[in-house]
KOLLOSE-789754 format. One record per residue (C-alpha): residue in three letters; chain; x, y, z. Coordinates in pm, whole numbers, plus 50000, padded with zeros to 5 digits. Example, Ala and Ser with C-alpha at 12.3 -4.5 7.8 and 13.67 -1.06 7.14 Angstrom:
<nodes>
NODE;residu;chaine;x;y;z
NODE;Ala;A;51230;49550;50780
NODE;Ser;A;51367;49894;50714
</nodes>
This chain:
<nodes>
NODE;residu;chaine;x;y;z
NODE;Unk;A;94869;73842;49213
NODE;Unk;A;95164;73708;49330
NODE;Unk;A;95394;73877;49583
NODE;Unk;A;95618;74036;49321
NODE;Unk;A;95330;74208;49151
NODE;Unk;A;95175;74321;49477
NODE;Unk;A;95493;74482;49626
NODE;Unk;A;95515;74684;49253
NODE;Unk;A;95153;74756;49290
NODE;Unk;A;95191;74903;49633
NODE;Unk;A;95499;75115;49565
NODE;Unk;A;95353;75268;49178
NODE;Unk;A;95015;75355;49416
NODE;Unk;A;95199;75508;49679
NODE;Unk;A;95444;75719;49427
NODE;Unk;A;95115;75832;49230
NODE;Unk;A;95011;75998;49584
NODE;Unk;A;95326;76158;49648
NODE;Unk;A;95409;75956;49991
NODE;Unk;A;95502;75654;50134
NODE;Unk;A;95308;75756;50436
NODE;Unk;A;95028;75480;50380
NODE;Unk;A;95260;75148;50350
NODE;Unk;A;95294;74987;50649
NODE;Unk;A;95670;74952;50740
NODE;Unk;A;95710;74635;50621
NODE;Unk;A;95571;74660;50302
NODE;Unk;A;95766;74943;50230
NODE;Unk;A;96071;74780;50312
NODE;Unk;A;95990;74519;50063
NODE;Unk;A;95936;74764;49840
NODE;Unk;A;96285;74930;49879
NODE;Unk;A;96407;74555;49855
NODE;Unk;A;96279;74517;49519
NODE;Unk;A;96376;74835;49388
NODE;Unk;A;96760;74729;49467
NODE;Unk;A;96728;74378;49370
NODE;Unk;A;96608;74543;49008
NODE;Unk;A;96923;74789;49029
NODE;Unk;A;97155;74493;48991
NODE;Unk;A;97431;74417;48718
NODE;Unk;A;97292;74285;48381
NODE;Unk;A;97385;73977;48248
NODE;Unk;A;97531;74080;47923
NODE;Unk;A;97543;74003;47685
NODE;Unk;A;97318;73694;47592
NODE;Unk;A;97167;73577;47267
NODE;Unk;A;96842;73372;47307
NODE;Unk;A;96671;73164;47007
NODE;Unk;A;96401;72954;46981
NODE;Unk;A;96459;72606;46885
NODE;Unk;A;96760;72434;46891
NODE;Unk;A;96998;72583;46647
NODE;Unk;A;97339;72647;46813
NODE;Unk;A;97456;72732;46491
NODE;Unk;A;97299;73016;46435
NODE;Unk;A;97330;73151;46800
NODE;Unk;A;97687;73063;46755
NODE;Unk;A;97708;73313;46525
NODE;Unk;A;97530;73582;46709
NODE;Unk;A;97751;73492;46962
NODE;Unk;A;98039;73612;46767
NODE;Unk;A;97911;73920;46669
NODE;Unk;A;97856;73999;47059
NODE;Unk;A;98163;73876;47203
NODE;Unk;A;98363;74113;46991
NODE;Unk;A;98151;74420;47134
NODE;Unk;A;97915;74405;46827
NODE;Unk;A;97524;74504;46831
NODE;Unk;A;97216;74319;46884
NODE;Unk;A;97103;74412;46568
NODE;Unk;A;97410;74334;46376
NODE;Unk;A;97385;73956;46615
NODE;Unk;A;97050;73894;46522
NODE;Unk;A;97088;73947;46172
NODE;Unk;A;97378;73728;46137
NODE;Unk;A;97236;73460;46353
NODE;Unk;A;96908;73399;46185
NODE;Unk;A;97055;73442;45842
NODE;Unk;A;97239;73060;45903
NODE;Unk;A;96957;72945;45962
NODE;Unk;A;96785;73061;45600
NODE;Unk;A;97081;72961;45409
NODE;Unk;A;97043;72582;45578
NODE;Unk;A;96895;72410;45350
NODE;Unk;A;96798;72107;45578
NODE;Unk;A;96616;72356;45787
NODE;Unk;A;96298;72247;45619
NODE;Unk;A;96091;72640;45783
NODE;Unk;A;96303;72852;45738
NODE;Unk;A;96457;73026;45405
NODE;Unk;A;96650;72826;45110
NODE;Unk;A;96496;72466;45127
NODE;Unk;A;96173;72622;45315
NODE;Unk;A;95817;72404;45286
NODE;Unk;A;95612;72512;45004
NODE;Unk;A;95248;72633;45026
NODE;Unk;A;95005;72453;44823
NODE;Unk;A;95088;72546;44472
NODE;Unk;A;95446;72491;44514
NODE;Unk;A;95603;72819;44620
NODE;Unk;A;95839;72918;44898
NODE;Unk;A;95721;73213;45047
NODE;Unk;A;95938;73383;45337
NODE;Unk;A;95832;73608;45582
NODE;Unk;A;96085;73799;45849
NODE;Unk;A;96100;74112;46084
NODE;Unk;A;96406;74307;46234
NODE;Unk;A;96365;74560;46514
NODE;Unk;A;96655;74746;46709
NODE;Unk;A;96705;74916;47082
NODE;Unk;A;96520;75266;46882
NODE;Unk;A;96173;75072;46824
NODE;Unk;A;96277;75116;46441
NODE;Unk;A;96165;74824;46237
NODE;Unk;A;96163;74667;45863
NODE;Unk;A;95937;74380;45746
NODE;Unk;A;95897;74200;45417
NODE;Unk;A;95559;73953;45389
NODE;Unk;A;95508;73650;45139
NODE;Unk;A;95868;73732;44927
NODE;Unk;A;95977;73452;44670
NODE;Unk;A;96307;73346;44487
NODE;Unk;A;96559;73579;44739
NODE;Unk;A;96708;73350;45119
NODE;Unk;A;96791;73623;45331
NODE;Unk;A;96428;73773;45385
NODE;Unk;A;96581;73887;45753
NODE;Unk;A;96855;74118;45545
NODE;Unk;A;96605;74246;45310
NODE;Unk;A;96362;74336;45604
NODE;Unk;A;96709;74559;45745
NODE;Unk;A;96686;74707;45452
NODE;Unk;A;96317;74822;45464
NODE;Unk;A;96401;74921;45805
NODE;Unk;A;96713;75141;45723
NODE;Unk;A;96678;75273;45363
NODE;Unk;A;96319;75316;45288
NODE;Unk;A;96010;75530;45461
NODE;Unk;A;95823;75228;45528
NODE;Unk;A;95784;74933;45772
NODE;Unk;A;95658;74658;45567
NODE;Unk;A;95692;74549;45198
NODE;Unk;A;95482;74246;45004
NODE;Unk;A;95522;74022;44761
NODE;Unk;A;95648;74154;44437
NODE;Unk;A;95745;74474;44581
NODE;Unk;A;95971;74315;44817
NODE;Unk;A;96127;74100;44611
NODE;Unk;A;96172;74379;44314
NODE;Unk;A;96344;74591;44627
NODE;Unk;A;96532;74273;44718
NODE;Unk;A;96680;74282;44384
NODE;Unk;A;96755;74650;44391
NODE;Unk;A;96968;74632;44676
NODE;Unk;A;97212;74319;44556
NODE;Unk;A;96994;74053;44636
NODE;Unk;A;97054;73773;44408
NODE;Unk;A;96754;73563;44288
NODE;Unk;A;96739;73216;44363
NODE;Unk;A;96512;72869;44355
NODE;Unk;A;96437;72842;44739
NODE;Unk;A;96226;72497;44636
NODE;Unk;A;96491;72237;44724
NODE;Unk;A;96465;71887;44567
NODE;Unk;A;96396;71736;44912
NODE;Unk;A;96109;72013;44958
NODE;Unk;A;95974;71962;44606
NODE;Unk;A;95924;71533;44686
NODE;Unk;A;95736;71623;45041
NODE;Unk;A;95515;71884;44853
NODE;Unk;A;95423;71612;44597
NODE;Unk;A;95364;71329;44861
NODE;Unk;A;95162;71565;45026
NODE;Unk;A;94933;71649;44720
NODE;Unk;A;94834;71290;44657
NODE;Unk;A;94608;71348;45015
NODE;Unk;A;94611;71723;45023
NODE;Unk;A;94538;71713;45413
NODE;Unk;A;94589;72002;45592
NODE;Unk;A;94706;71926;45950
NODE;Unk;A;94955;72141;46128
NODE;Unk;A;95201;71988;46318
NODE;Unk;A;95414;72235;46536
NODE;Unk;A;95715;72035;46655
NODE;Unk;A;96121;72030;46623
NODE;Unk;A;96080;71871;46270
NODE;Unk;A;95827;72153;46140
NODE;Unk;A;95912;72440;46380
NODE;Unk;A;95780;72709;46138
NODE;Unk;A;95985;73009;46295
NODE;Unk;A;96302;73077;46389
NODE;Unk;A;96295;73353;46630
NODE;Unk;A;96631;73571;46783
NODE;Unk;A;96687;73830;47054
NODE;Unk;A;97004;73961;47186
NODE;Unk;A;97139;74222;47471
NODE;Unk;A;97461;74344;47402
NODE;Unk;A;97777;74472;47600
NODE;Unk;A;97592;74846;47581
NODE;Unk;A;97261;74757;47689
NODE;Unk;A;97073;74755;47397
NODE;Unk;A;96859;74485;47299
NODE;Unk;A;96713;74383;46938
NODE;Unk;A;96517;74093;46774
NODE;Unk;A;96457;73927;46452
NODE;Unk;A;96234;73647;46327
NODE;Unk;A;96217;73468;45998
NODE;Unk;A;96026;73202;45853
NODE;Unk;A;95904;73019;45548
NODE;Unk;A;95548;72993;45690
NODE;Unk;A;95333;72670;45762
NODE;Unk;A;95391;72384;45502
NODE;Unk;A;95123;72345;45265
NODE;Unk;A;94939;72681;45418
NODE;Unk;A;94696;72816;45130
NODE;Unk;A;94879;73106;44935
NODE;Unk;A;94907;73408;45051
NODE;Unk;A;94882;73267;45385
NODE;Unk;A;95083;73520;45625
NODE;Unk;A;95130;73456;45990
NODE;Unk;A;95232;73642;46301
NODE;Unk;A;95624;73603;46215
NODE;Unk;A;95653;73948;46008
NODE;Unk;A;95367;74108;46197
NODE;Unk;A;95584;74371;46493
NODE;Unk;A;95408;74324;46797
NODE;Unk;A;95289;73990;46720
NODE;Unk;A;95579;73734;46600
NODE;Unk;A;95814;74007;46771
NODE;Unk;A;95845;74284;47015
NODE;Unk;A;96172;74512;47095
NODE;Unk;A;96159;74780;47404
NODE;Unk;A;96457;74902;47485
NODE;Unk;A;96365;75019;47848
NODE;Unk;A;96219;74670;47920
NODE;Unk;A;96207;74371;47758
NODE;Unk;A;96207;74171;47392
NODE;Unk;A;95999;73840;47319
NODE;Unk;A;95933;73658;47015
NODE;Unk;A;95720;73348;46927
NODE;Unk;A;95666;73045;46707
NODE;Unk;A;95394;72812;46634
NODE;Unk;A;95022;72856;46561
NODE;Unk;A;95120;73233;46393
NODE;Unk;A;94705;73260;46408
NODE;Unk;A;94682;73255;46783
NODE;Unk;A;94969;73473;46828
NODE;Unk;A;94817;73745;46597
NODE;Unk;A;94507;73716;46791
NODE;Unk;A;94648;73798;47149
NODE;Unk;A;94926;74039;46996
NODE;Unk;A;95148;73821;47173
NODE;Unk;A;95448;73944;47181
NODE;Unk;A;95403;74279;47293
NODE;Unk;A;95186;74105;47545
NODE;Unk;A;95445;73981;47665
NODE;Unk;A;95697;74288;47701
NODE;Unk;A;95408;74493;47839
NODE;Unk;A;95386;74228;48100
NODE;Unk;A;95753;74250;48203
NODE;Unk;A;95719;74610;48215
NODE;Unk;A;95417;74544;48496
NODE;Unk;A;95701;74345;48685
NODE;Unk;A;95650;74000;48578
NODE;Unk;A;96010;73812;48484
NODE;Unk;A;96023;73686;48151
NODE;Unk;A;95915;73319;48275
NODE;Unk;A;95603;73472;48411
NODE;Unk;A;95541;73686;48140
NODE;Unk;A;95541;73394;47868
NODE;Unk;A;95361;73153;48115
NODE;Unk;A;95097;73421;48113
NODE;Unk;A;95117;73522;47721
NODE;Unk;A;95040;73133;47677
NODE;Unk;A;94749;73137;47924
NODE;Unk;A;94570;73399;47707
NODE;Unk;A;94575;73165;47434
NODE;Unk;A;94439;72871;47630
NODE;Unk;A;94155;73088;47800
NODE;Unk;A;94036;73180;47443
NODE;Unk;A;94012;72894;47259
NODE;Unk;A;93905;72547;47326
NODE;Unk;A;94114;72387;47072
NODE;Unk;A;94449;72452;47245
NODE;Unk;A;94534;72087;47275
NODE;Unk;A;94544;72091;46903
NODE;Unk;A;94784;72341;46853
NODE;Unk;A;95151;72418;46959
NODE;Unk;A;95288;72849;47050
NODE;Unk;A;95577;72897;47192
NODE;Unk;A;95713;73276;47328
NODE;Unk;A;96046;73332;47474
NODE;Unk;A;96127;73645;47639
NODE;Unk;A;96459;73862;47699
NODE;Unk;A;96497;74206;47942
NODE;Unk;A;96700;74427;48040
NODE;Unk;A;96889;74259;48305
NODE;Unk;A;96939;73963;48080
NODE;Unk;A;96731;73723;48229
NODE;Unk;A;96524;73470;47989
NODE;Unk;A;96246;73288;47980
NODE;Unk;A;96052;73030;47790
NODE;Unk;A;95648;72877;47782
NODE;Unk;A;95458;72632;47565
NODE;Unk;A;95120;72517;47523
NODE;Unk;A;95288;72139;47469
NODE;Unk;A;95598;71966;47549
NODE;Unk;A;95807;71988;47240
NODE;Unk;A;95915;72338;47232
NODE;Unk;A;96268;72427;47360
NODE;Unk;A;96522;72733;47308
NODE;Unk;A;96894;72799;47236
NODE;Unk;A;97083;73025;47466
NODE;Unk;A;97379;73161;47453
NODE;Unk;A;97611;73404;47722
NODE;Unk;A;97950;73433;47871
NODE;Unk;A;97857;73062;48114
NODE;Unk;A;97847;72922;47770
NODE;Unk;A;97589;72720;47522
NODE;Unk;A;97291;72547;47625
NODE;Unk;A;96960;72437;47483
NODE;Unk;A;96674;72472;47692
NODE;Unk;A;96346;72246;47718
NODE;Unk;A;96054;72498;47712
NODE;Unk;A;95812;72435;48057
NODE;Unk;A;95469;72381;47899
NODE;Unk;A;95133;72409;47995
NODE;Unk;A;95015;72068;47915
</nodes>
């Protein structure tokens, strides 16, 4: 336990009892120390992505600057990326599964803890709009297949062929081998990830994706999945992830994450320690790429990787950067 942690420890024990009476002075000092130190000004606002797509946090960028919302920011940022169609994991132009078809998955969540989902939708780009729309106009969290394409279509979705000529001629190289080997890297990313904190404070998140290439169908991972591929609370923290969606599902990573900020970890800390989870519980880590990055209140970020290869996209009133992810290995 690191200093940080202990001095939080100390004061939450000694607040349970009612006094301060059995800190020694100079703990207690610390203590008060902290306690300004996590009164200070927020950075706001900020847009954080991962991967390197300036373009779309461009866009969110926009939306913030002219006192928009998270939500509205990370809608409008990961929607560039599923209309790209050279962005080869995400949306229009997405990597097929094995029998040919584009399947999207994507999750919204705002500042309330309200959220919308749609899971293995064909023939519509903007899964992340649709997945609004589960959020704000039906009872439900999470629609499938058919049923959220049908209520893609209901609500002025257009239908359209996500398999893109360059996707179709990979897919049919690949079928001459059929070998299934993941590679998580900047050229098959699998997720494109988003949270924002805005000029009021609020924070929200989104994350879309056309899954793993070649994954068998019906194949869903952890980018849909709230609390898994994505985690929004308002009073602490947001994180998303990409990579092996598997191993993210397993260690509900995400909210792992936000529930360690909310402990007192920084968002560095708290994806340095999402990522150990994975690493403790399986022996195959070398073998696979996850990647979390991590958003609070105060609008500090963070980033952590299993391998060098990950990085992430910020963007805040200092200006644009992209952002090598620290990695384990």
């Amino acid at each position: 336990m690191n200093r940080r942690h202990f001095l939080k420890k100390g004061g939450q024990s000694a607040a349970k009892i009612g006094t301060t009476a059995l800190l020694p002075a100079s703990l207690l000092t610390a203590c008060q120390e902290e306690e300004k130190t996590s009164d200070s000004p927020a950075n706001k606002p900020v847009v954080i992505a991962t991967w390197k797509v300036p373009n779309a946090t461009e866009a969110a960028w926009k939306v913030l600057s002219a006192q928009g919302s998270a939500l509205d920011a990370v809608e409008q940022g990961t929607r560039v990326e599923e209309a790209d169609t050279k962005n080869q994991s995400v949306g229009k132009g997405g990597r097929p599964d094995r029998e040919g078809q584009v399947t999207l998955d994507a999750c919204i969540m705002d500042h309330k803890g309200n959220c919308g989902a749609v899971l293995y939708m064909q023939n519509v780009t903007h899964a992340v709009s649709v997945a609004r729309k589960v959020m704000e106009e039906t009872p439900h969290v999470m629609l499938a297949g058919d049923g959220a394409e049908q209520f893609a279509y209901e609500k002025g979705f257009p239908k359209e062929n996500l398999l893109t000529g360059a996707s179709e001629k990979e897919w049919k190289q690949w079928l001459e081998k059929s070998e299934y080997s993941p590679v998580i890297n900047i050229e098959n990313h699998d997720t494109i990830g988003m949270l924002a904190l805005d000029e009021e404070g609020n924070l929200s998140g989104a994350c879309t994706t056309s899954g793993m290439a070649y994954k068998m169908a019906g194949r869903i991972g952890d980018s849909p999945i709230i609390g898994a591929g994505l985690f929004v609370d308002n009073e602490i923290g947001a994180a998303t992830a990409t990579g092996m969606g598997e191993e993210v599902v397993k260690t509900v990573g995400s909210f792992l994450v936000v529930e360690l900020m909310r402990q007192g970890y920084n968002p560095q800390e708290a994806c340095e320690e999402a990522i150990n989870r994975i690493v403790k519980n399986n022996s195959k880590y070398k073998d696979i790429q996850v990647g979390y990055i991590a958003l609070n209140k105060k609008g500090e970020y963070g980033g952590y990787c299993i391998q060098k290869g990950f990085n992430y996209q910020v963007y805040q009133n200092e200006g644009h950067q992209n952002i090598p992810g620290a990695s384990y290995l």
